[in-house]
N, C-alpha and C positions, 0 to 999 in steps of 0.2 A: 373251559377245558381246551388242551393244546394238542395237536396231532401230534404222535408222538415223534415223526420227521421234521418238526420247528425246534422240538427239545437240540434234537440231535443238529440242523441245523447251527443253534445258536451256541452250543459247546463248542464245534469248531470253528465256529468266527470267534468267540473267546481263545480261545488256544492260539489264534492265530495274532493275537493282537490288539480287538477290538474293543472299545470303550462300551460300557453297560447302556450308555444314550445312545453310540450308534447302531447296538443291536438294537435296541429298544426300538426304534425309528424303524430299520431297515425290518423287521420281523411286527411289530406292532404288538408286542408283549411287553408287560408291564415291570418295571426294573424290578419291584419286589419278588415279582417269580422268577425272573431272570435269577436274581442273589441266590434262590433256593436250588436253580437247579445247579449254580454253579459254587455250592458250598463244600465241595468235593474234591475241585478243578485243581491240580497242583501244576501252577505257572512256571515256565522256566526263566533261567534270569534276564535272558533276550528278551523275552514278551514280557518283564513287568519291564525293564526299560523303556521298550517300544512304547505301551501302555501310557507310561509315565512321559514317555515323549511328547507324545499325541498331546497328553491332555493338556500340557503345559504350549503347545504351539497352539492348542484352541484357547488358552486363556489368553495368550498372546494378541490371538486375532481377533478375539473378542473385544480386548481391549482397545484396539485398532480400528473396528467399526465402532468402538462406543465413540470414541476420540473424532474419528471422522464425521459422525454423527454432530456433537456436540461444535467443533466445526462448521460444519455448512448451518444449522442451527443459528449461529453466532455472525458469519456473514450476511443470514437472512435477514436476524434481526437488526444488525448495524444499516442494511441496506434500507428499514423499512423506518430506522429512525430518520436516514439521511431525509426519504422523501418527505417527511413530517414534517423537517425545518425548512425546506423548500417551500414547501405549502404556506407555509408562515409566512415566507416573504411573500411570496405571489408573483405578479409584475413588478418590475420596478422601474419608476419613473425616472426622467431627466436628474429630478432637484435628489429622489435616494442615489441614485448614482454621484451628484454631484457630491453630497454629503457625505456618502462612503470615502470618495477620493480624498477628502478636503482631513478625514481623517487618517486617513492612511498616509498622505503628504505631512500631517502632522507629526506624523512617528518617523515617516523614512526620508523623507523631501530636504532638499538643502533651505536651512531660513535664516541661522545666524554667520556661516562661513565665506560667505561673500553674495554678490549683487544676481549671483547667477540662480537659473532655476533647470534643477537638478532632482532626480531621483534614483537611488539605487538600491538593486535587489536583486536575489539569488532565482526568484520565486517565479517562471514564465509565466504562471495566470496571472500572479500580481501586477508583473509589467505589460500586459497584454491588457486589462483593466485599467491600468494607467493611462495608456492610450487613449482607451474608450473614453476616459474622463478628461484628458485634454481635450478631445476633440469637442466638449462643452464649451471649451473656453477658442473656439475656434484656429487651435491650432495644427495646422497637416502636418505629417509624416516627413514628409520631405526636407521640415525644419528642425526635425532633429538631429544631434549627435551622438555618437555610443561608442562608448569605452567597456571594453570587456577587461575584467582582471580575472586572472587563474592562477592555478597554484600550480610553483615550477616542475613539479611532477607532471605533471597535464601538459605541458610545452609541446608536445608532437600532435596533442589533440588541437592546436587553436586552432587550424580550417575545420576541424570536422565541428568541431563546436561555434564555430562563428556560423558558419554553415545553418547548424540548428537555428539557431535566433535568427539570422536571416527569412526561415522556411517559414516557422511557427509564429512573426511577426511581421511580416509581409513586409521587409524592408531592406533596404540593397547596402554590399559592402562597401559601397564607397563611403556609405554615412557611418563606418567604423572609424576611430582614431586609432593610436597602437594600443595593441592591447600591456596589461601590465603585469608583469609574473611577479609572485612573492613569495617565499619561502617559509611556510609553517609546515606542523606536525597533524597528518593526515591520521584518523581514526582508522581502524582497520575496518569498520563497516562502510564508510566511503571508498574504500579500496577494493568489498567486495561488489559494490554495486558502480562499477567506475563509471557504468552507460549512462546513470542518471545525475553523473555531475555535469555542469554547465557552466563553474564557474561564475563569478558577480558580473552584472550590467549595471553601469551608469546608461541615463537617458538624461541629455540636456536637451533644451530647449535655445535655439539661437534669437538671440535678442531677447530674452525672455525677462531683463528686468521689470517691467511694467506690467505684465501677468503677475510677476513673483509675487510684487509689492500686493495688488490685488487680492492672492492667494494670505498670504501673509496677515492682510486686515481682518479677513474671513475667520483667519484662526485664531487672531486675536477677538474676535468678536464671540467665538467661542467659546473663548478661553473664560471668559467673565460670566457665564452662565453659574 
């Protein structure tokens, strides 16, 4: 039983607007008696609007926290695969690092286009790893060369973008040659994210035929598994 001042209450939050949930909530009366006291109620056509408004910006928003939900959910679980395959590798030694490289230089590395030993890539970790894996084969920093290529759209970016490789691979512009601009058709999703273009790096190696040839038997010795 309802004091008869909640009745009366909860007819004028209906008259005014209110959805049957949010009196229900705000009063703590049960929607079925809500319906009964309000089966009487003659709405005007502003308040079934309102009404009809309301309920459709809570479905709205409902569906905006399901969304969000399902979201963060999704980043969770991507985040918790990530660490799973991490774990998998564990540490990794000299000879996996060496192996990784030896295939990565399989796929990207110069081996049939002349005597030179050469790699190129769009990808900073990739070439940042590349590094790492020379320096297996005891070669410094210092002995290399780097060619950037961009696309002629990007021409006013070359310092800012040499700049980048410079910072994020700890290496000085004079070991740049010119860079080389060329003319293709730029996707509109590179155009919306212009900050994460960088353009291609070659890394040569100076004097490097007698590593190549090294690298080169490795892969061939591979290659026969």
């Amino acid at each position: 039983m309802y004091y008869p001042q909640v009745k009366e209450t909860a007819i004028k939050m209906r008259k005014r607007g209110m959805s049957f949930g949010d009196i229900s909530n705000k009063l703590g009366v049960a929607k079925s008696t809500l319906s009964f006291w309000f089966k009487n109620i003659i709405l005007t056509e502003s308040t079934i609007i309102k009404i009809r408004t309301k309920g459709k910006i809570k479905s709205i928003q409902g569906l905006l926290r399901y969304s969000e939900f399902k979201r963060k959910e999704r980043i969770k679980r991507h985040f918790l695969q990530k660490q799973e395959g991490a774990a998998v590798l564990g540490h990794l030694s000299d000879r996996d690092i060496l192996m990784i490289g030896l295939g990565l230089y399989w796929g990207e590395g110069y081996k049939y286009e002349n005597s030179e030993l050469g790699f190129t890539n769009s990808n900073p970790y990739m070439i940042r790893f590349y590094f790492k894996w020379l320096e297996l084969w005891s070669v410094k920093r210092d002995s290399l060369i780097f060619r950037l290529t961009l696309n002629e759209f990007f021409r006013r970016e070359e310092e800012k973008i040499k700049s980048f490789w410079v910072n994020f691979l700890g290496i000085k512009k004079e070991q740049f040659s010119k860079t080389t601009f060329i003319k293709t058709n730029i996707k509109k999703a590179s155009l919306k994210n212009k900050e994460k273009y960088k353009g291609i790096l070659r890394v040569k190696v100076r004097k490097g035929t007698s590593l190549r040839n090294k690298i080169i038997g490795a892969i061939d010795h591979i290659s026969r598994i």
